[in-house]
C-alpha positions in Angstrom: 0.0 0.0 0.0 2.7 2.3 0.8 4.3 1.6 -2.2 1.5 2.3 -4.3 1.0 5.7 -2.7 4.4 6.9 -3.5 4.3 5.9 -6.8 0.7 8.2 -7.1 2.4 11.1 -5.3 5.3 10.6 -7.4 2.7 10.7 -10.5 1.4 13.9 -9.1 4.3 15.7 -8.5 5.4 15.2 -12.1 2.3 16.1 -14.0 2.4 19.8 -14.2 5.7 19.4 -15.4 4.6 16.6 -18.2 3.1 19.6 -20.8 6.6 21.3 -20.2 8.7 18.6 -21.1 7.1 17.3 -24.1 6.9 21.2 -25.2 10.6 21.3 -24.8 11.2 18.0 -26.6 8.8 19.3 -29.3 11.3 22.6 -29.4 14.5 20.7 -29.8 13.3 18.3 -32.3 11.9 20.9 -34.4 15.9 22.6 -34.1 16.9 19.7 -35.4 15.1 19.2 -38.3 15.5 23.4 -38.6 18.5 22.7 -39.0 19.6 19.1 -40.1 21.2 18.3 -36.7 21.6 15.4 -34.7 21.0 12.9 -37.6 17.5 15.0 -38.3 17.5 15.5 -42.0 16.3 19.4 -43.0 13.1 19.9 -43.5 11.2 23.1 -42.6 8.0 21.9 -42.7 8.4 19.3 -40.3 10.4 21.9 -37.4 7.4 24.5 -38.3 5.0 21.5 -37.3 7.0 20.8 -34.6 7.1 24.5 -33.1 3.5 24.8 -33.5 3.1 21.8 -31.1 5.6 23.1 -29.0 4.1 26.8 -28.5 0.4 25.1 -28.1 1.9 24.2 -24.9 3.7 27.1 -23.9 7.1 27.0 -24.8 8.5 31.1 -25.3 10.7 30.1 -27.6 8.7 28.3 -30.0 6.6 31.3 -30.6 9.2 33.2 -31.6 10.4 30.8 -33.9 6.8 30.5 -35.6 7.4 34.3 -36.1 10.6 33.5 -37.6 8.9 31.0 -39.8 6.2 33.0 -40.9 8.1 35.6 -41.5 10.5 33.9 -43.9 7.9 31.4 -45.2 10.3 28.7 -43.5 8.1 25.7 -44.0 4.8 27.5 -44.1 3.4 30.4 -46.6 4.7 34.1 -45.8 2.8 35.7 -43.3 3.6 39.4 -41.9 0.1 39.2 -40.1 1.3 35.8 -38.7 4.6 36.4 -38.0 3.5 39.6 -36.0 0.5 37.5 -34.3 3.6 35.0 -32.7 5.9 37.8 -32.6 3.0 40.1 -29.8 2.7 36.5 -28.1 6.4 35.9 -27.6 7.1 39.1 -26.4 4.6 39.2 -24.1 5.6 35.9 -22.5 9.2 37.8 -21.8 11.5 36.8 -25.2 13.8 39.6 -25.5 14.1 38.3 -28.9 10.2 39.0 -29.9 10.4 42.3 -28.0 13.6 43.6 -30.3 11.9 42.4 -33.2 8.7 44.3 -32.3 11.0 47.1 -31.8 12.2 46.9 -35.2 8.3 46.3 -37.2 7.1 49.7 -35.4 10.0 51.4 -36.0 8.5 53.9 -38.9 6.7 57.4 -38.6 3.5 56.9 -36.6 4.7 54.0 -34.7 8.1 55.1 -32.9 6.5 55.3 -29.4 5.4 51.8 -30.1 8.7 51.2 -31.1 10.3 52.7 -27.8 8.1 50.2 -25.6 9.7 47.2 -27.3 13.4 48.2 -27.8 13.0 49.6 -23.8 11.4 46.0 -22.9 14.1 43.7 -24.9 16.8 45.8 -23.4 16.0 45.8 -20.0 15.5 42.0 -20.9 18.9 41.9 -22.1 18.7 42.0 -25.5 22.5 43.4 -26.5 21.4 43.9 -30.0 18.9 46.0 -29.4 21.1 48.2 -27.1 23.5 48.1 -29.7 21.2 49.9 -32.5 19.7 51.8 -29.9 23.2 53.7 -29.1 24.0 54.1 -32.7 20.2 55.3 -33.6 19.6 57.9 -30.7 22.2 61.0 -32.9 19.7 59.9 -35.8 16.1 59.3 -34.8 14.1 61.3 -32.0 13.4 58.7 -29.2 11.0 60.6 -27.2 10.4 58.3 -25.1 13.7 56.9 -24.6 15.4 60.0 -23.2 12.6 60.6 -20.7 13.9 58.9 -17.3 12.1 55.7 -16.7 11.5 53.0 -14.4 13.3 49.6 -14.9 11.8 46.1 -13.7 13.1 46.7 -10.2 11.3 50.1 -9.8 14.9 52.4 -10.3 14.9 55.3 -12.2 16.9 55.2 -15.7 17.7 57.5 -18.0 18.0 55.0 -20.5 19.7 57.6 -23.1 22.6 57.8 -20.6 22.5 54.0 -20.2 22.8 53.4 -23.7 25.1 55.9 -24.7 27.4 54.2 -21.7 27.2 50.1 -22.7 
């Protein structure tokens, strides 16, 4: 009896993890086939099936590779609409990545505050290419937002103008 009710707690214990791990496995066969590793042969359309399943179930990463794919019709029809749907949902979830890339899409006349947000959100997530562009683009572009002091994620006050003219 005791035996039994390990093996259920055990069973338990593991099962909010289950969707996680096959979402991962899902991810890292997909890069396989993405990229005809690991004795996967390449084929798009099978890692674009194969991020789809992983992002049903969560995994960050394998949204913004769906953006990647529908942006560069990697395995699936070209899709800005698509790409930008998996792009919003990536960033959301935290990918730096996503968050540049929104950066970059609203990055035109009528959309630079847009534009701010993202760049702002993937470099406070990290996102070194992003603070890269931003230092060469702020003697070029008027960044309104970015030169007004902000507040990063632990509630400090930045002047991220200073900040990136300093990395």
């Amino acid at each position: 009896m005791k035996r039994r009710t390990h093996i259920l707690l055990l069973l338990l214990i593991a099962m909010p993890f289950e969707g996680h791990c096959q979402a991962w496995f899902f991810y890292q066969e997909a890069d396989n086939y993405f990229y005809g590793i690991n004795g996967r042969e390449q084929s798009y359309e099978k890692s674009f099936n194969l991020y789809e399943k992983a992002a049903k179930q969560g995994c960050v990463l394998a949204e913004r590779r769906l953006a990647i794919c529908y942006k560069n019709g990697y395995g699936v029809p070209a899709s800005e609409r698509a790409a930008l749907h998996w792009n919003k949902k990536a960033a959301r979830h935290g990918n730096a990545d996503a968050q540049g890339a929104l950066g970059f899409y609203y990055f035109k006349p009528g959309t630079y505050k847009k534009s701010d947000k993202w760049f702002l959100k993937a470099a406070n997530n990290g996102n070194e290419h992003v603070i890269i562009e931003m230092q060469q683009s702020f003697g070029r572009y008027s960044w309104g937002y970015c030169k007004e002091k902000t507040q990063d994620a632990m509630g400090q006050e930045v002047n991220w103008y200073e900040l990136f003219m300093e990395y």
